[in-house]
N, C-alpha and C positions, 0 to 999 in steps of 0.2 A: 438065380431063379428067374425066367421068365415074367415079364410081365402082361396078362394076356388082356385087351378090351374088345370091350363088347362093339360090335359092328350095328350103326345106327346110321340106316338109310335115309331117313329124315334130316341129316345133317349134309350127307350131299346135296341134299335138293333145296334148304335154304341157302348153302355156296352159290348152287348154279342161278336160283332165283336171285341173287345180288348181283350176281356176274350179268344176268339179262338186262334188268332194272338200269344199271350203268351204261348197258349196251344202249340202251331205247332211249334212256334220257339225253343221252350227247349225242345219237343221230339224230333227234328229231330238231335239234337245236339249230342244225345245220342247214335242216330242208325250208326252201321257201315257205312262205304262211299262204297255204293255200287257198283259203279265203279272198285273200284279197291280190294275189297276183305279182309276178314280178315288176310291171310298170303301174303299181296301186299305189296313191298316192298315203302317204303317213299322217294320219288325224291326231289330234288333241282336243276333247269336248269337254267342253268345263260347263255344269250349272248352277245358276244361280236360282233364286225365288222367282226372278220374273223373263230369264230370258236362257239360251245356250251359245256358247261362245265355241268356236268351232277353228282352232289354228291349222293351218299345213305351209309348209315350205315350198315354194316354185321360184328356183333363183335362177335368174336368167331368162323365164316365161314374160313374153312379152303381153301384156294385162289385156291387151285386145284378142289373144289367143286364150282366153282363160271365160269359163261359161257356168254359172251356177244358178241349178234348178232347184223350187220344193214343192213336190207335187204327193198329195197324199202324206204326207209326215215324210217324205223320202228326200233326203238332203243328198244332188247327185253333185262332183265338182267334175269339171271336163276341162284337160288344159293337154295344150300342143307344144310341142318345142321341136321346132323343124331342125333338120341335121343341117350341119353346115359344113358344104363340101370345100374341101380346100386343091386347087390344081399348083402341081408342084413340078416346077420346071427342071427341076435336079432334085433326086431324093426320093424319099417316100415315108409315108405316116409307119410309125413303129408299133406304138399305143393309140387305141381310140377308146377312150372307157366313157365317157360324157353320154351322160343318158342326153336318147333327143327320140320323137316320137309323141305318141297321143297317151295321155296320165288321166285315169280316171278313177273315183270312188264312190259311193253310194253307202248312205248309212239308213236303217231309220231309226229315226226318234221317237222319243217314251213319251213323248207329249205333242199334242198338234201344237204348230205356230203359228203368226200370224202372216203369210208367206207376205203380202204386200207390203211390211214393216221390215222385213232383213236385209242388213245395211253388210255390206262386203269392203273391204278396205284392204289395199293390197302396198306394204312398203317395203323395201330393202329384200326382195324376193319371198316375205312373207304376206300371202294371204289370212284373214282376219275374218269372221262371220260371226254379226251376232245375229239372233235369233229370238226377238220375242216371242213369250207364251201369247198360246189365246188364253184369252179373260175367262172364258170359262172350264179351262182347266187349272189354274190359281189353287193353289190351297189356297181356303180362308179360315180363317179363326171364326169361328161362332162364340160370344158373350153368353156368357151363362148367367141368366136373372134370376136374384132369388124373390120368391112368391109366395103367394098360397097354392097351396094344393089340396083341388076339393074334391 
């Protein structure tokens, strides 16, 4: 005897719906973040209570080519790394992958700073930013007295 099932349209279309869902999630993994650009420099912002700590990588930037503004809460970093051309009397370059050009990023921040207070420290090709709050964005504790109440 035959065995006959019932034909339910809805089951193809959650297949094909998982089948898309896989499609979308691993090509988008692949494409640059467009936001911030192929020569966007990679941030790290850590806060604390009184200040933001701001890490990026520039190895091999030479520190006199590296430019950090804050204007309006807007934390921009600017850094150069000029190509370096090599002449080759026999031969010729095979690979040249070595990023070199102008790197830049711009974030802003959730709290004004104190711009005249932020200290930049740049070693072993990592740049370093800290970033005081202003004082008058602090959370503060408020004391609660107890009283009378008339």
């Amino acid at each position: 005897m035959a065995n006959i099932t019932r034909y339910n349209p809805f089951r193809d279309l959650v297949s094909m719906q998982g089948t898309l869902d896989k499609f979308f999630e691993d090509a988008w993994r692949q494409w640059p973040d467009l936001r911030t650009g192929e020569n966007a420099l990679a941030l790290d912002v850590d806060e604390t209570d009184d200040h933001f700590v701001v890490t990026t990588d520039l190895p091999g930037v030479n520190p006199e080519h590296i430019n950090v503004t804050v204007h309006d809460d807007v934390l921009t970093i600017n850094a150069e790394m000029p190509e370096e051309t090599t002449e080759h009397k026999e031969g010729r370059s095979l690979i040249r992958e070595r990023r070199y050009g102008r790197f830049s990023r711009s974030i802003r921040l959730p709290q004004p700073v104190e711009s005249g207070k932020v200290e930049a420290d740049y070693k072993d090709g990592m740049l370093k930013l800290t970033l005081p709050k202003a004082e008058d964005t602090k959370v503060r504790t408020i004391p609660v007295k107890v009283g009378n109440h008339k």
